[in-house]
ROVOBA-903242 format. One record per residue (C-alpha): residue number from 1; residue in three letters; x, y, z. Coordinates in steps of 0.1 Angstrom, whole numbers, padded with zeros to 4 digits. Example, Ala and Ser with C-alpha at 12.3 -4.5 7.8 and 13.67 -1.06 7.14 Angstrom:
<rs>
<1 "ALA" <0123 -0045 0078>>
<2 "SER" <0137 -0011 0071>>
</rs>
This chain:
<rs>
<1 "UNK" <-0683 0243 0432>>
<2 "UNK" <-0660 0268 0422>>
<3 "UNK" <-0636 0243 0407>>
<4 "UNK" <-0667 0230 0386>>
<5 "UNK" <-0670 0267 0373>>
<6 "UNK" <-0634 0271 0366>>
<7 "UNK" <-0635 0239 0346>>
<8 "UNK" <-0660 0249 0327>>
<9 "UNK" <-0651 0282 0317>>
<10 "UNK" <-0618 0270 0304>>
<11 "UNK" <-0640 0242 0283>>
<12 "UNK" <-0660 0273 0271>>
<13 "UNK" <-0629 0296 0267>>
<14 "UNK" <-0613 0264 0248>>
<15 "UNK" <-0644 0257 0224>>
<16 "UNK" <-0645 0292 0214>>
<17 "UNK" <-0608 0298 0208>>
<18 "UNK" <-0612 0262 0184>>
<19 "UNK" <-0643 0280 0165>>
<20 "UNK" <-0624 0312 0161>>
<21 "UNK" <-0593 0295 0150>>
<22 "UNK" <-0614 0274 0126>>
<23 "UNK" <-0630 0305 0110>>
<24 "UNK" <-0599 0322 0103>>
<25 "UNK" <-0581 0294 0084>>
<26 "UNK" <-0616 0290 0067>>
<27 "UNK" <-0611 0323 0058>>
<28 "UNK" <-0578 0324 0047>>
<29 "UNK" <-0576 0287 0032>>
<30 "UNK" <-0575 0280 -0007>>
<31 "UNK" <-0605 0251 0004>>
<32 "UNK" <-0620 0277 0026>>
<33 "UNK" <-0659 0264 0025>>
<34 "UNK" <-0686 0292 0021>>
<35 "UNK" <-0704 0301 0053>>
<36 "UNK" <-0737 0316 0036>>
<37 "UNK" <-0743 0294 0005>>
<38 "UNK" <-0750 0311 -0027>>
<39 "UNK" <-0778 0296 -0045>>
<40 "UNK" <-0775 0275 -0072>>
<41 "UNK" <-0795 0279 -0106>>
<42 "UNK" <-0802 0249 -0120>>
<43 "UNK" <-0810 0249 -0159>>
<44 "UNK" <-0832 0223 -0175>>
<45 "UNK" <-0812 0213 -0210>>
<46 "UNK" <-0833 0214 -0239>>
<47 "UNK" <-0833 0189 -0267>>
<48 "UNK" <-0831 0211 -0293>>
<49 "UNK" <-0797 0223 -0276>>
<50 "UNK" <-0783 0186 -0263>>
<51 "UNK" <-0788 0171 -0292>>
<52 "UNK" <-0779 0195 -0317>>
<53 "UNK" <-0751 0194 -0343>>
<54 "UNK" <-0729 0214 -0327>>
<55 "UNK" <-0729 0185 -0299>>
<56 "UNK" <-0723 0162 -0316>>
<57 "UNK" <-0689 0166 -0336>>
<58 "UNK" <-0666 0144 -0319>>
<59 "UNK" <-0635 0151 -0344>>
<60 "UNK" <-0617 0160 -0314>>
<61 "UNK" <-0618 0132 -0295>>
<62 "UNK" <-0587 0117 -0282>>
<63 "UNK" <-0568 0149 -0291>>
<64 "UNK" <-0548 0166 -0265>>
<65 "UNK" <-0557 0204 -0262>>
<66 "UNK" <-0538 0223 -0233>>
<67 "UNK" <-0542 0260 -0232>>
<68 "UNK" <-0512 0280 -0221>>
<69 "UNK" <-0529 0283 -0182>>
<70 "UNK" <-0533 0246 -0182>>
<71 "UNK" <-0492 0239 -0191>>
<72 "UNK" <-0483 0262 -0161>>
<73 "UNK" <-0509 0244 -0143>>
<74 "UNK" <-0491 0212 -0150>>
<75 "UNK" <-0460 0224 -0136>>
<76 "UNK" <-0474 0237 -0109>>
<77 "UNK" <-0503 0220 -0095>>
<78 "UNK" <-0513 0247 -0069>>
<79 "UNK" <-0522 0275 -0097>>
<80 "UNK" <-0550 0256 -0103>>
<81 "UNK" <-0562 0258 -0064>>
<82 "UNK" <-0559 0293 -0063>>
<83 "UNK" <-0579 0297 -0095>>
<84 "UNK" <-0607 0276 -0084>>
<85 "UNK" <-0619 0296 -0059>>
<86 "UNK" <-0625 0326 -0083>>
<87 "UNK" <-0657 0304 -0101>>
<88 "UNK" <-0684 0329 -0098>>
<89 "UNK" <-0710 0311 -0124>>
<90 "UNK" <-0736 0294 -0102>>
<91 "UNK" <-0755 0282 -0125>>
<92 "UNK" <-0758 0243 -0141>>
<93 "UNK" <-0773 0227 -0168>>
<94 "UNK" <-0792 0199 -0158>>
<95 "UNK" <-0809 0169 -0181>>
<96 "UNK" <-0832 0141 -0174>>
<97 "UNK" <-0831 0102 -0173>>
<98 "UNK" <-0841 0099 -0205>>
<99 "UNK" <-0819 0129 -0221>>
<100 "UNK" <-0794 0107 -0203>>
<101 "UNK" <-0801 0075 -0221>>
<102 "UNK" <-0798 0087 -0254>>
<103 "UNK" <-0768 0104 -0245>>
<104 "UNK" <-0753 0070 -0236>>
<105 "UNK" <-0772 0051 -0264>>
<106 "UNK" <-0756 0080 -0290>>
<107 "UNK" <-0721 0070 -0274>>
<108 "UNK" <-0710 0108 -0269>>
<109 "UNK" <-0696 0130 -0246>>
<110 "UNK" <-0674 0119 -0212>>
<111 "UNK" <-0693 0105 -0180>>
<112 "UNK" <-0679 0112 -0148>>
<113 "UNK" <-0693 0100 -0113>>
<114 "UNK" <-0680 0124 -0086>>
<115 "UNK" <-0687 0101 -0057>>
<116 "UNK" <-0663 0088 -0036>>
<117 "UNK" <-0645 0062 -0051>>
<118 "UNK" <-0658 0037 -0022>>
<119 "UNK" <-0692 0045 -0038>>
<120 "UNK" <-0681 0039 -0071>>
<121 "UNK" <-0670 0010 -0062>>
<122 "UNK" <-0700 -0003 -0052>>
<123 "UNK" <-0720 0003 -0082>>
<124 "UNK" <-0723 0029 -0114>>
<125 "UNK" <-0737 0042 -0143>>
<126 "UNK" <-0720 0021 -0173>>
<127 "UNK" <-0694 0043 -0191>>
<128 "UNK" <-0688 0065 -0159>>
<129 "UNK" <-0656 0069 -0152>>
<130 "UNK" <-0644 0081 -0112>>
<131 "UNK" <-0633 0115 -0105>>
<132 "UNK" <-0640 0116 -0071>>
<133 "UNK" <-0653 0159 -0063>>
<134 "UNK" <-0635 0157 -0031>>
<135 "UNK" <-0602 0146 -0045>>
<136 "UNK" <-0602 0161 -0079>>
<137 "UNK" <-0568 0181 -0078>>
<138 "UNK" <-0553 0144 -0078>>
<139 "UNK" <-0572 0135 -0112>>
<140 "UNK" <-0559 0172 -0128>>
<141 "UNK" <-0533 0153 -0150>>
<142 "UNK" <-0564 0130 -0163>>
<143 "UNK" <-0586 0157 -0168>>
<144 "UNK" <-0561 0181 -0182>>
<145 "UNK" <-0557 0152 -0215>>
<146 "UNK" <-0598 0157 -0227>>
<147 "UNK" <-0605 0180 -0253>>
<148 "UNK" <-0620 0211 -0238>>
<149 "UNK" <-0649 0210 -0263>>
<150 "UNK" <-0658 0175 -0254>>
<151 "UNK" <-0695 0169 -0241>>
<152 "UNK" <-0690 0162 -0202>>
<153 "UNK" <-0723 0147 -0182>>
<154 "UNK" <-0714 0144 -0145>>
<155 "UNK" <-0734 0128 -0117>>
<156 "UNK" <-0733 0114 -0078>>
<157 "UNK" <-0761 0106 -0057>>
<158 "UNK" <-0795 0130 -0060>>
<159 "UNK" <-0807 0168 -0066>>
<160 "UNK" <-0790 0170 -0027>>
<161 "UNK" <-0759 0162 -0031>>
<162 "UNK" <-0734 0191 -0045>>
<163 "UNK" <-0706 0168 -0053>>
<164 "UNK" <-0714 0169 -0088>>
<165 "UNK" <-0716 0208 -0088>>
<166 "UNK" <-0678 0212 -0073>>
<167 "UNK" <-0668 0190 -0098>>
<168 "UNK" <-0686 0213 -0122>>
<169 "UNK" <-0669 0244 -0110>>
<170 "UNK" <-0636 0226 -0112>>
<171 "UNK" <-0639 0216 -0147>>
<172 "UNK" <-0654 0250 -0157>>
<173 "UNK" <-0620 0268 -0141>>
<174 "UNK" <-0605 0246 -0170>>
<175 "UNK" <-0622 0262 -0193>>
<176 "UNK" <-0645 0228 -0204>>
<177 "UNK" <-0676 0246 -0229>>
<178 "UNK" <-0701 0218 -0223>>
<179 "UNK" <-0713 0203 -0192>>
<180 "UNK" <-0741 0188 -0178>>
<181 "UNK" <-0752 0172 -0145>>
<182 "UNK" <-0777 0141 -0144>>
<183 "UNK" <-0796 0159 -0115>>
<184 "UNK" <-0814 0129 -0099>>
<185 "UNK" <-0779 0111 -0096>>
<186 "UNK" <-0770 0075 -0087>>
<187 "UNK" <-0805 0069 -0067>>
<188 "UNK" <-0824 0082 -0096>>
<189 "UNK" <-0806 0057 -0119>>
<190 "UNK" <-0811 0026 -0092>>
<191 "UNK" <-0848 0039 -0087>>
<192 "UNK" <-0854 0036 -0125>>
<193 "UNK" <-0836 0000 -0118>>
<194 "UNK" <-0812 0007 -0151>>
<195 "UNK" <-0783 -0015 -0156>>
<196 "UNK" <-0759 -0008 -0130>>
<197 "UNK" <-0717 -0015 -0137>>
<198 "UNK" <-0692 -0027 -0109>>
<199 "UNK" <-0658 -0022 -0130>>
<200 "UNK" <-0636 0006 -0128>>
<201 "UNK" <-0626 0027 -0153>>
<202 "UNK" <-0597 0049 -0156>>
<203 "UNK" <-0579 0078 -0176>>
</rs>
């Protein structure tokens, strides 16, 4: 019996040291995770605003524009980590399926899909290209090349899923003016049965 007790008093004494270890490196990490979540203000985009002319001069397209932060950034990778962290805006503009589909069927802005790229894979929204939210230090070099006036509509699976809004914060660290997240995500698109893409595309 009391080899039972000892046993399980180191377990105990070994669970909690891991759980206090843990929290500290959460605390001290650059992808230290929030232990009370701040809630998140979603905005409903209005027409008048989406589709307004300001919107939807493209003149820039395909030109590079890298602020000074951003050229130190691309020497050194890890300034951007440190800066990412320091996002305080918690609040995203959101737009409907078929806000979405005239976006598409106007041909502007940038769409990114910030699932996994296994999900991607599998199936997405024609024109989305894959930045995957969980990865997206990897895909600075890509993102770092887009104009930061260009229109940016971002998505992964439902109003649940908050891969879309890290992917938000990241790209609003890079100082990108307009973004918006298709809230009800890849489901929503399936569930509307829309036209569904299986290639890749890339930067």
């Amino acid at each position: 019996m009391t080899k039972t007790t000892s046993l399980l008093r180191e377990i105990v004494m070994i669970i909690l040291l891991s759980v206090f270890l843990a929290l500290v490196y959460n605390a001290f990490s650059s992808r230290g995770i929030p232990l009370i979540r701040k809630e998140i203000q979603k905005i409903a985009a209005s027409d008048s605003v989406l589709f307004s002319r300001s919107l939807r001069d493209d003149s820039t397209k395909g030109v590079k524009v890298i602020a000074p932060l951003h050229e130190r950034a691309l020497r050194n990778p890890d300034s951007m980590a440190k800066l990412y962290p320091a996002v305080q805006e918690q609040d995203f503009k959101i737009i409907s399926l078929t806000q979405l589909k005239k976006l598409l069927g106007e041909k502007r802005g940038v769409m990114l899909d910030a699932r996994s790229a296994e999900e991607y894979k599998q199936g997405h929204i024609m024109g989305a290209s894959n930045i995957p939210a969980l990865e997206v230090e990897k895909y600075f070099d890509k993102l770092v090349t887009i104009p930061r006036d260009t229109l940016v509509i971002i998505y992964c699976n439902n109003p649940e899923c908050h891969l879309g809004q890290v992917l938000a914060d990241f790209l609003k660290v890079m100082e990108f003016k307009h973004l918006l997240i298709y809230d009800d995500g890849w489901d929503g698109w399936t569930q509307a049965k829309m036209q569904v893409d299986t290639t890749s595309l890339n930067y």
